[in-house]
TIDREN-512601 format. One record per residue (C-alpha): x, z, y. Coordinates in steps of 0.05 Angstrom, whole numbers, padded with zeros to 5 digits, always signed. Layout:
BEGIN
XZY ...
***
This chain:
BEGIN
+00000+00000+00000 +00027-00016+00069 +00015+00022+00132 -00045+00003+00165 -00050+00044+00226 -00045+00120+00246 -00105+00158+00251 -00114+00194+00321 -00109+00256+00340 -00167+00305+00316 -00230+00316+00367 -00263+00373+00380 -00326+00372+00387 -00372+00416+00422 -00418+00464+00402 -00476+00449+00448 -00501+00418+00387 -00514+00487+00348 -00558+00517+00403 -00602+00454+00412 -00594+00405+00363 -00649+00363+00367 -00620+00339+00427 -00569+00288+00401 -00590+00244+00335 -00528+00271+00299 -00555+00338+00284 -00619+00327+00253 -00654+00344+00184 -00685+00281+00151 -00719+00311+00089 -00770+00282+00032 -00808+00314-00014 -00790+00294-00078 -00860+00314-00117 -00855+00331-00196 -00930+00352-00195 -00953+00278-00204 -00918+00217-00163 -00849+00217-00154 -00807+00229-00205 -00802+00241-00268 -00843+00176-00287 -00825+00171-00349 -00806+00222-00413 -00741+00189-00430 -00687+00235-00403 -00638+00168-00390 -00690+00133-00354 -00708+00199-00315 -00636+00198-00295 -00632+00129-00283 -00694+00137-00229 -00670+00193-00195 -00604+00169-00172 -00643+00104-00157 -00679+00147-00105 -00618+00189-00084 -00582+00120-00071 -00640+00097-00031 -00643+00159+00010 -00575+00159+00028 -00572+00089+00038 -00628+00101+00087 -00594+00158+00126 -00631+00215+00097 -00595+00280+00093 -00642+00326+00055 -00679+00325-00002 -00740+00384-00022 -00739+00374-00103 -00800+00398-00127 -00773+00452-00190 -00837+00495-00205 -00899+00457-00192 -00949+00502-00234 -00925+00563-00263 -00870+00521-00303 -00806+00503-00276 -00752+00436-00286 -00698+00481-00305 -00668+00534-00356 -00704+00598-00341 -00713+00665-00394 -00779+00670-00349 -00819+00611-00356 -00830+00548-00393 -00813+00478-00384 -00848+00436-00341 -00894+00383-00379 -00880+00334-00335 -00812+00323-00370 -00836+00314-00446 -00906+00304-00450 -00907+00378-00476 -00908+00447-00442 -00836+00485-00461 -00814+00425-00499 -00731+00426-00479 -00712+00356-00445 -00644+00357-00474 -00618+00370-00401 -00615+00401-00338 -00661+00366-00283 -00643+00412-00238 -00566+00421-00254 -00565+00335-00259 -00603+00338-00185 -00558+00385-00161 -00493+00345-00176 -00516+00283-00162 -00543+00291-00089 -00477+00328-00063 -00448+00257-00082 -00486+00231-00026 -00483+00276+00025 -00541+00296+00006 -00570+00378+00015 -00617+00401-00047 -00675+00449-00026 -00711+00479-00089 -00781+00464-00075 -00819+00524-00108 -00893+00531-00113 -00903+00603-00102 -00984+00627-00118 -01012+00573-00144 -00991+00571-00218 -01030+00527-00247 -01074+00465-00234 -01133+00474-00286 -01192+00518-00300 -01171+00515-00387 -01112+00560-00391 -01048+00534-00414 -01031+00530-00485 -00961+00555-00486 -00965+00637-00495 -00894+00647-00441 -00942+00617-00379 -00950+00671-00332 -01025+00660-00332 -01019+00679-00413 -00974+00733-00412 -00995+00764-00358 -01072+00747-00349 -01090+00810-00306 -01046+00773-00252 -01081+00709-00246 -01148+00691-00215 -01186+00632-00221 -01208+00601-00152 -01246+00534-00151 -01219+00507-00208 -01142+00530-00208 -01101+00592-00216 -01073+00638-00170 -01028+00690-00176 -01063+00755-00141 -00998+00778-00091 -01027+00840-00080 -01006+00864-00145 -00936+00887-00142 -00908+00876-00206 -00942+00796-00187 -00892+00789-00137 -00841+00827-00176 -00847+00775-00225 -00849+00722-00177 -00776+00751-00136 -00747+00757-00206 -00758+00674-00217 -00724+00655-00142 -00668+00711-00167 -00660+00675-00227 -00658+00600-00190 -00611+00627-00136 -00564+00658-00174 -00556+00608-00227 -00558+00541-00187 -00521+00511-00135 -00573+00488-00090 -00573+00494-00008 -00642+00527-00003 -00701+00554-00027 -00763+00518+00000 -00828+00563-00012 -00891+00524-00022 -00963+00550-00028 -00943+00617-00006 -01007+00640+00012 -01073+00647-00008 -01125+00604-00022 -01179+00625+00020 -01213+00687+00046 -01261+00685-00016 -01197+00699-00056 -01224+00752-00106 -01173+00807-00101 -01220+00871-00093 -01190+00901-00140 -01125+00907-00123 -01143+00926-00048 -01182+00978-00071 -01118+01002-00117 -01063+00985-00063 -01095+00966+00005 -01068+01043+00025 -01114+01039+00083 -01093+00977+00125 -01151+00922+00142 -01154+00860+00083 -01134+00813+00123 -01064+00841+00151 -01053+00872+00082 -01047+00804+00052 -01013+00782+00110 -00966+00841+00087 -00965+00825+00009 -00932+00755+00025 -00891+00778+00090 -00870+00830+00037 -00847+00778-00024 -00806+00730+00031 -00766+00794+00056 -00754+00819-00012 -00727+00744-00026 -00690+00735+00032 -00650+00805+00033 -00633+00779-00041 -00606+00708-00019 -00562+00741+00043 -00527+00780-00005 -00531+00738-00067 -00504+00674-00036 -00509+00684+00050 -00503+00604+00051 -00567+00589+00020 -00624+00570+00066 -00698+00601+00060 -00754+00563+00089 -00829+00547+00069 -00875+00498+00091 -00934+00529+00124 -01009+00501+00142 -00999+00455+00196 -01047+00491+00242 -01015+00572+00245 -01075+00584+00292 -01126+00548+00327 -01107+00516+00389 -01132+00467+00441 -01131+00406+00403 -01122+00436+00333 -01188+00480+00328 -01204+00494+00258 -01215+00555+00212 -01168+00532+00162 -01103+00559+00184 -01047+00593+00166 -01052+00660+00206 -01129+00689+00182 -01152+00621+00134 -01096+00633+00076 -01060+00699+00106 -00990+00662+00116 -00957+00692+00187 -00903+00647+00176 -00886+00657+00248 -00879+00727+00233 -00823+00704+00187 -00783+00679+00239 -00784+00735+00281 -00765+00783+00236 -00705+00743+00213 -00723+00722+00148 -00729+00657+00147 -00677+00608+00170 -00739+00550+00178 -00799+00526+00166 -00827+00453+00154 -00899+00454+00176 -00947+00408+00142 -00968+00360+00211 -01007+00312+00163 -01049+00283+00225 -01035+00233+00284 -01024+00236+00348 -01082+00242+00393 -01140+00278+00416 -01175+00323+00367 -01248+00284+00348 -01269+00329+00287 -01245+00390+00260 -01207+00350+00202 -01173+00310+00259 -01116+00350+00299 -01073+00333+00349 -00998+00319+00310 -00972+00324+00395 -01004+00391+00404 -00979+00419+00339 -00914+00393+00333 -00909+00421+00418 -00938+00485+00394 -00894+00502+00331 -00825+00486+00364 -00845+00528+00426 -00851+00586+00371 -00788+00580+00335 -00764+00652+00352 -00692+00609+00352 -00699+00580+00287 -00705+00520+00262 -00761+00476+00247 -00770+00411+00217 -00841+00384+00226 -00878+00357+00164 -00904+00290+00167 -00955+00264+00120 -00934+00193+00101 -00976+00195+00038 -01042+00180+00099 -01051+00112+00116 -01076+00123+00182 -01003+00154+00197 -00963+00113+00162 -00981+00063+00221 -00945+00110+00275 -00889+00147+00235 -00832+00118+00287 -00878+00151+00342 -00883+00212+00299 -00811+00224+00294 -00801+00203+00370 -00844+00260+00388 -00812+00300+00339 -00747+00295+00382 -00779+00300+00440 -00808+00374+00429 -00741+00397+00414 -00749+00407+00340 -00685+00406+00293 -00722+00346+00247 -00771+00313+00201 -00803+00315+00133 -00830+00263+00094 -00888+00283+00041 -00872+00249+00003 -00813+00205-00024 -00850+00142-00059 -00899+00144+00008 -00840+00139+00055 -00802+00088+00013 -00866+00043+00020 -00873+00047+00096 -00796+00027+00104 -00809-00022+00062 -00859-00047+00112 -00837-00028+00170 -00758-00036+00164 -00716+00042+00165 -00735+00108+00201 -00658+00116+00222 -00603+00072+00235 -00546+00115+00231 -00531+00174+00194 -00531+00246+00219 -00506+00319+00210 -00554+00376+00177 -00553+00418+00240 -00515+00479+00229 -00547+00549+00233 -00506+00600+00273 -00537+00671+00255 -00517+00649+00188 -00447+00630+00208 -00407+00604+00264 -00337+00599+00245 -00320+00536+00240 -00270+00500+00183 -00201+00485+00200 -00188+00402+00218 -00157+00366+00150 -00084+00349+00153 -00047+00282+00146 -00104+00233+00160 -00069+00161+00143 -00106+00099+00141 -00085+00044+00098 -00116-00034+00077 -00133-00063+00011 -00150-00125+00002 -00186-00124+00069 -00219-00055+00059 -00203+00005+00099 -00185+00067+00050 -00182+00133+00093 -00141+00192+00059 -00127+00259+00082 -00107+00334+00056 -00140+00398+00055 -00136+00440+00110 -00116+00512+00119 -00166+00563+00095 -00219+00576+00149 -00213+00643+00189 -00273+00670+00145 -00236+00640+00084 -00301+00597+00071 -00285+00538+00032 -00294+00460+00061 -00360+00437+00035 -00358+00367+00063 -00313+00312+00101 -00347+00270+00166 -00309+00213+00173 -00315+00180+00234 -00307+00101+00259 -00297+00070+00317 -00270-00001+00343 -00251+00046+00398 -00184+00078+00398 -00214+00154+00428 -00268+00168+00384 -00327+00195+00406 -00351+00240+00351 -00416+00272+00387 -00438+00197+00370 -00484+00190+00303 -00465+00121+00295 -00392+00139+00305 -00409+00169+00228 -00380+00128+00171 -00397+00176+00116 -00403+00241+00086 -00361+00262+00035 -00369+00318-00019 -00312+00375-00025 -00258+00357-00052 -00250+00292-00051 -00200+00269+00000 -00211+00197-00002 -00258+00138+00026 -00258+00063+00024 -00295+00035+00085 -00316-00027+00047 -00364-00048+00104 -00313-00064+00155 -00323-00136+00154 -00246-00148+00171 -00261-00115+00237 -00207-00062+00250 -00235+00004+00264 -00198+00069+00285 -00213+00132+00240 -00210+00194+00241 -00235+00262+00196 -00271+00329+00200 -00292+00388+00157 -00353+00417+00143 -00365+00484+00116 -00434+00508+00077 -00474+00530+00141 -00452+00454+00172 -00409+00477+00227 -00353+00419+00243 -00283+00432+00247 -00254+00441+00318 -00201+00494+00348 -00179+00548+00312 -00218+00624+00330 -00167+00663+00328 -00108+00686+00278 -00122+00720+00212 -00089+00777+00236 -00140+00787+00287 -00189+00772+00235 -00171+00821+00192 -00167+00871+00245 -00241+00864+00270 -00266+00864+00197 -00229+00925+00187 -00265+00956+00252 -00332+00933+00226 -00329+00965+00162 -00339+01039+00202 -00422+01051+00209 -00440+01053+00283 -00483+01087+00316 -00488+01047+00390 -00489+00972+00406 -00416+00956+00413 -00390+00890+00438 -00317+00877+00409 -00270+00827+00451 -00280+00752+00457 -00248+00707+00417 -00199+00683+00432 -00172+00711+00494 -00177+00686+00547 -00247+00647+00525 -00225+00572+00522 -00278+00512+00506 -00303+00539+00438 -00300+00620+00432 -00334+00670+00394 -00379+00741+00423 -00383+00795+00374 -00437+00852+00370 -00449+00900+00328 -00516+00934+00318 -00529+01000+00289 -00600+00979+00268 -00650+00924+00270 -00675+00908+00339 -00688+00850+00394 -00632+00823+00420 -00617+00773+00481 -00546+00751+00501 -00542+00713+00561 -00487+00681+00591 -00475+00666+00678 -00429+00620+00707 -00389+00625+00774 -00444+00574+00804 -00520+00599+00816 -00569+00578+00764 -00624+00590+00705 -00575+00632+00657 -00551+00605+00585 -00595+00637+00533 -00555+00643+00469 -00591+00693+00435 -00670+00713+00443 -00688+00745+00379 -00689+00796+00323 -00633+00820+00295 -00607+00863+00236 -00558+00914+00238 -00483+00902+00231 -00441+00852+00267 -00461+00783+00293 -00413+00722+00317 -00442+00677+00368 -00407+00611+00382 -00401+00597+00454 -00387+00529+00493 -00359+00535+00560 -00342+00466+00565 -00403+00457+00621 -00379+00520+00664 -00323+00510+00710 -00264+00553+00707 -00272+00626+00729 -00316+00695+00724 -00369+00678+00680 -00415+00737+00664 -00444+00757+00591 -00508+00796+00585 -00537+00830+00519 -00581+00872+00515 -00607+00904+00446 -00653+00952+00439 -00650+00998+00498 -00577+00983+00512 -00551+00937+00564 -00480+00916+00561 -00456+00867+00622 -00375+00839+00613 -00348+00794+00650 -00300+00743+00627 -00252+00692+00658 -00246+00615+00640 -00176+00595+00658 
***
């Protein structure tokens, strides 16, 4: 191989991105449902043909710029996976419990971080199975546990106001999340059916007093912060999110009784403010425009309405592409999407979407970035080392090494690398993207180049989708606040910036003694509307917030947090 030319100099690139990333196209979710309940996949009961069809639709997908996929892994009570709790899905054999002779899920897994591509568990939560005649097989939660289960219009629900229910039910995600190697857990159903639900008797056992309403409320707000506590110390990097009703309450142009808050007891909202949850995909399966019957919402007003509730979160709104009457408007759909500020879309579901591009020609034209969550982690990887870019036979092949260990010794996850006939590479640009690469391979051959000669360069990506940049600080440092933050506290304390003095990318550091609402504001030497960083819930222990002062000029620039009922005011200086 002969030299082709040298790759340039590493960018940084800002954070602005992690605080509002719907702003710029190359920090957006683009998810599909992939449905196993009837549909999508599997089509067929030959395990190589089921193989063969799903990495026909992961290829489509990622030729198409998606970035996230919500596999569907218990539909009913029975799951696409190896579990000690619950039987194999029919859908795979023809027969309930009947063993495939592989992993779906495992095969899924593997497959999709090939692409690029993130793998949500899509898991129906209360609605366990889909018939009024019981199941056959005897493991089926609705067999083996009968005094659990209620039948409602035709279908069975699990009764979540029975504890050892949603015991059961946190001992299956347990099971999933410890065992697999997906990037979330996406909660479906996780609610009730209706107010008519009959659950008398286990109000009358457990209800302890509280109104039926808000003590279902509590029975499911109870199961997601059971679940969540589990993942954040299981495996931190895992995301949680559900996909709620569509309407969370009625609103001026979404009146209907049919929502999430008092129709099916679901305070998703709720969720986010207390922290656990890291998103949530509401189901917007309506167009855009005034409201002419109650089964007609506004998708405008909703998709406004959830994003101006995200309690700093993320949402991704739902859109329903399986409905003719949107199929005609999805590009408006996701136009809108952007414009309310949400973090992305989601496409119920895949063989819907893959007819209307088919129609209508693709959603996206470039690729983009799963935006990265910062109160899960904001500690960017190191840059990768040695970039060199030679030719082959007229294609471009782009190699690199690994980089040093990040400063929170979190492995690389993924490579961006990034093209440009452009010598200084602007990567804030999506279609600056070439591809992403799964950990650890260290090698791409740009095989579209057409003979045009493109400038390259490379970045890491860690789990939580923060992009390499300049280094936080020195492990030494490191070490030495970890050490700090291993002694309980018993006041808000606010360590030191870092680094020191605050340069374009730098870190703040709290430390709570308990779970409380937090702000953190930050001032610049000019008047002006302050920068809101933080403007939620918090739990105790220490938090890292990335901060870009790449807008401020240099000088005094003030930090405000207050938590709880302590203020703390420092002020900084930007060289």
């Amino acid at each position: 191989m002969t030299p082709y030319f040298r790759s340039i100099p590493l960018l940084l690139v800002l954070l602005c991105a992690a605080f509002s990333p719907a702003q710029s196209s190359k920090h957006e979710v683009r998810a599909v449902w992939i449905s196993s309940a009837g549909g999508d996949w599997p089509t067929s009961t030959d395990p190589a043909e089921q193989q063969r069809s799903l990495l026909a639709i992961f290829n489509t997908l990622q030729e198409q710029h998606f970035n996230t996929v919500f596999f569907q892994v218990r539909p009913r009570g029975n799951v696409l996976y190896r579990s000690a709790l619950e039987p194999w899905a029919s859908q795979l054999t023809g027969v309930l419990g009947r063993d495939p002779g592989y992993d779906p899920l495992e095969f899924a897994i593997a497959e999709a971080h090939k692409r690029g591509l993130e793998l949500h568990a899509w898991f129906n939560v209360a609605k366990v199975w889909g018939s009024d005649n019981l199941p056959a097989h005897q493991q089926h939660v609705t067999r083996r546990h009968r005094e659990w289960v209620r039948l409602f219009e035709g279908e069975w629900w699990l009764d979540m106001g029975e504890p050892d229910a949603r015991a059961y039910t946190e001992a299956l995600v347990k099971e999933l999340v410890s065992s697999y190697d997906i990037d979330g857990i996406h909660f479906d159903y996780i609610r009730y059916p209706s107010p008519s639900f009959e659950d008398w008797g286990s109000f009358t056992k457990w209800g302890d007093g509280v109104e039926r309403p808000e003590w279902r409320r509590n029975n499911i707000t109870a199961f997601v912060r059971n679940v969540y506590a589990f993942v954040q110390k299981e495996k931190p990097w895992v995301k949680v999110g559900s996909a709620p009703l569509g309407i969370y309450q009625s609103i001026p142009g979404a009146q209907s009784s049919f929502n999430g808050y008092s129709g099916v007891f679901q305070d998703s909202r709720r969720w986010l403010r207390e922290g656990i949850h890291d998103y949530l995909t509401p189901q917007l399966y309506w167009t855009i425009g005034e409201q002419k019957n109650p089964n007609d919402p506004d998708f405008y007003q909703l998709s406004s309405d959830w994003v101006n509730e995200n309690a700093q979160r993320h949402i991704y709104i739902g859109i329903g592409a399986y409905r003719d009457a949107v199929q005609e408007e999805v590009k408006e759909q996701v136009r809108l999407t952007r414009e309310e500020g949400a973090q992305g879309q989601a496409f119920f579901r895949y063989e819907n979407v893959a007819a209307v591009i088919e129609q209508n020609g693709p959603l996206y034209t470039a690729p983009a970035l799963v935006p990265p969550m910062a109160w899960k982690d904001s500690i960017p990887p190191n840059a990768p080392k040695e970039i060199t870019v030679t030719k082959e036979k007229g294609t471009a092949v782009i190699t690199w090494k690994e980089p040093d260990a990040a400063q929170d010794r979190e492995p690389v996850h993924r490579y961006v690398v990034y093209r440009s006939m452009q010598k200084k590479i602007d990567t804030r640009r999506a279609e600056n993207i070439a591809a992403v690469v799964p950990a650890p391979q260290r090698l791409y051959r740009d095989e579209s180049s057409d003979g045009r000669e493109y400038f390259y360069t490379v970045m890491s990506l860690d789990r939580a989708g923060n992009e390499s940049g300049a280094p936080v600080t020195t492990v030494s440092e490191l070490q030495r606040i970890l050490t700090r933050y291993e002694r309980p506290r018993r006041a808000v304390t606010v360590w030191n910036t870092v680094p020191a003095p605050m340069t374009g990318r730098s870190y703040i550091m709290f430390d709570l003694p308990a779970r409380m609402p937090v702000r953190l504001s930050l001032s610049g030497p000019s008047a002006g509307t302050p920068t809101m960083l933080v403007n939620d819930t918090r739990t105790a222990g220490l938090h890292v917030v990335a901060v870009d002062l790449a807008a401020f000029p240099a000088g005094a620039i003030e930090y405000r947090l207050s938590a709880g009922d302590s203020t703390i005011v420092r002020t900084i200086v930007k060289p």
